[in-house]
N, C-alpha and C positions, 0 to 999 in steps of 0.2 A: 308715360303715365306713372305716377307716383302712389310707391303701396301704401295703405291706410299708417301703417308704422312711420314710412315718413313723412308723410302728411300731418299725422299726430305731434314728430320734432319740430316742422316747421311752425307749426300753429305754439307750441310750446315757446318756442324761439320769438315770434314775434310777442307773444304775450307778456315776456320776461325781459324785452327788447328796452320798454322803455322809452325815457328822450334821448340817452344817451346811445341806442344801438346796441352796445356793447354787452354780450348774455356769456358768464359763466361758463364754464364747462360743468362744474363743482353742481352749480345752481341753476342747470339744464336736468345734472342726475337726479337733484332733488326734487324738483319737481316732478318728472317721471318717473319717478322710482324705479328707475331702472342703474343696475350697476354701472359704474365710472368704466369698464374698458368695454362695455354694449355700444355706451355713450360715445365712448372716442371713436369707435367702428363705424356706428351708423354719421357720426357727424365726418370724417374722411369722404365715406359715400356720397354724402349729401355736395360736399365743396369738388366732387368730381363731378356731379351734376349741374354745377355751376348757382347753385340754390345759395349757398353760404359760400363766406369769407374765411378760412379756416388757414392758420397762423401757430404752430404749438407754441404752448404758454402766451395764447396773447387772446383776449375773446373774440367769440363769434360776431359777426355780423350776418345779416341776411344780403344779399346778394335783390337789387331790384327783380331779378326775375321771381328770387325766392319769395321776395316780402311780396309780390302780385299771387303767388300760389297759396301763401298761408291766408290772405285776405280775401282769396275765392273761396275757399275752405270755412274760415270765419260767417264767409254771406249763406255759404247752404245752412249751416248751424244755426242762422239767426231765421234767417226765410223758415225752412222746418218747424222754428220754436213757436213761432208768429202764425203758422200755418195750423200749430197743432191748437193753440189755444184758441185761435177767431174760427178755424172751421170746424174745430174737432170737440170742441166744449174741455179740454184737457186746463187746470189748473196753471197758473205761471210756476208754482213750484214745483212740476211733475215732467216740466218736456224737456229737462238738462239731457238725460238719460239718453232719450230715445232721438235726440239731433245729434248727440255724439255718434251715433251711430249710423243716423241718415245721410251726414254730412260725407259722408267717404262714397256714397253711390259716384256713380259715376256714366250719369244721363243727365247731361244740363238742360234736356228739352223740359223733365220733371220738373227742374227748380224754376224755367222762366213759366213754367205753367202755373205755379206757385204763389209767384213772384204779380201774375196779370190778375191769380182769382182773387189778393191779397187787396189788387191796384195800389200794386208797386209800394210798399211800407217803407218808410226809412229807419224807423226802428222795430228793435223786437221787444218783447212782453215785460221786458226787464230794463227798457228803457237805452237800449245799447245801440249806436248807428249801425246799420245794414250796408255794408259797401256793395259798391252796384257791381255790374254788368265786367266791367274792368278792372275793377279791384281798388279803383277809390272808396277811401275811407273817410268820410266829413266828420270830424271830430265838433260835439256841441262842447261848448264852454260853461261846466255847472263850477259850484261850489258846496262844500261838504255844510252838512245844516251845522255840523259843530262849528262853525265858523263864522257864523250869522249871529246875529245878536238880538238882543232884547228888543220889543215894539216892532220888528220887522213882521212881514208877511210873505212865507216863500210859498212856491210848488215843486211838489216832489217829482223827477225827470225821467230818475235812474235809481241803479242797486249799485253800491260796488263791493266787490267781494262775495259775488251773490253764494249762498248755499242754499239749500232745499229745504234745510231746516232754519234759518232765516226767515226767506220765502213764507214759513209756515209760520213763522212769528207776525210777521206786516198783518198774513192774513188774520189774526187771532186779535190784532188790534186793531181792523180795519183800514190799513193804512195802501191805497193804492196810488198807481199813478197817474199823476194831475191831481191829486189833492193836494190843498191850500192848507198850512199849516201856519199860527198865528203864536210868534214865540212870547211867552209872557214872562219868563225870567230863566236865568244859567245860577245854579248852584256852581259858586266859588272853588267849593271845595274838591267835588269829583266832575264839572263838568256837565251834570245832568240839566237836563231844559223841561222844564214847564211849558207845555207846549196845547194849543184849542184845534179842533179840526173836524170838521161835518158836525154831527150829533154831542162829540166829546168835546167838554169845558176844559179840564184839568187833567190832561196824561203826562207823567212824568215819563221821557225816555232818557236810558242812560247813554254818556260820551261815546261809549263801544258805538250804539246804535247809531246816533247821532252820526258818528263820524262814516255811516256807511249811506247813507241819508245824501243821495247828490241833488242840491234845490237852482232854482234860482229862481230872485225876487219879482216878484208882481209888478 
């Protein structure tokens, strides 16, 4: 059984993983904030566990057992978050918190119970795939609304980059997911789109936002 600290690197690891695999050691610390010789200790530990690929001076990989442990960890996190908002009435921008914390129990009979009152969700509140049972991952294929063009008509899928204080932006513009957003023009200069959706004619959102915006077209 693996302690919540290294549960936490693995998930760290796979987050930062990429398409290339390949994660940092530099850009493992930073992300955890935790010092560069914590870093190097706990990642030795982890590749005697057989979790990680560890190489000095060469980067990490995850090890398939590893990348099945970070992606079981990933499903309680997303199941929790899914669980808090459909059964619990909790806000999508309020249950980051409390799945970080959920996710390291360690009674899987909790999370398939979850998982049955839920009937089985593939994603969670934020639009992120929920890996199953074994640690597949189904990746959906969006594209960023910055990237869509004028006269199209997308729906919104996903967050990327999600924050809480984000989160509390969407919600201040009413912008949820599965809404149909209908682009009416891209300002040249910075990027921003002129954008119609429910009630709203004329919302400008900026590139920043736009670019965190994952749609795909009707």
């Amino acid at each position: 059984m693996n302690s919540s600290t290294e549960e936490n690197y693995l998930k760290a690891l796979f987050s930062l993983s990429g398409k290339s695999g390949g994660v940092n050691v530099i850009d493992l610390s930073k992300k955890l904030g935790i010092k560069m010789p914590t870093v190097t200790s706990m990642v030795k530990k982890l590749s005697q566990k057989k979790l990680i690929d560890y190489k000095k001076y060469k980067p990490l990989h995850l090890t398939a057992k590893g990348r099945k442990e970070a992606l079981l960890i990933i499903r309680k996190h997303r199941l929790t978050e899914m669980f808090l908002v459909e059964k619990m009435g909790f806000g999508w921008q309020e249950v980051h918190k409390v799945a970080e914390q959920l996710e390291h129990v360690q009674i899987p009979v909790l999370f398939e119970r979850m998982d049955e009152m839920l009937n089985f969700p593939k994603f969670d509140p934020h639009g992120e795939p929920i890996p199953d049972q074994t640690g597949l991952l189904k990746q959906e294929q969006y594209d960023k609304l910055s990237n869509r063009a004028t006269g199209e008509t997308v729906v919104f899928c996903a967050v990327e980059n999600t924050t809480d204080d984000f989160l509390e932006y969407l919600n201040n513009r009413e912008i949820r997911l599965g809404l149909k957003l209908k682009i009416h023009g891209i300002e040249p200069f910075d990027g921003s789109m002129l954008v119609s959706y429910g009630k709203r004619q004329a919302e400008r959102l900026s590139h920043t936002i736009c670019e965190r915006l994952l749609v795909r077209k009707t």
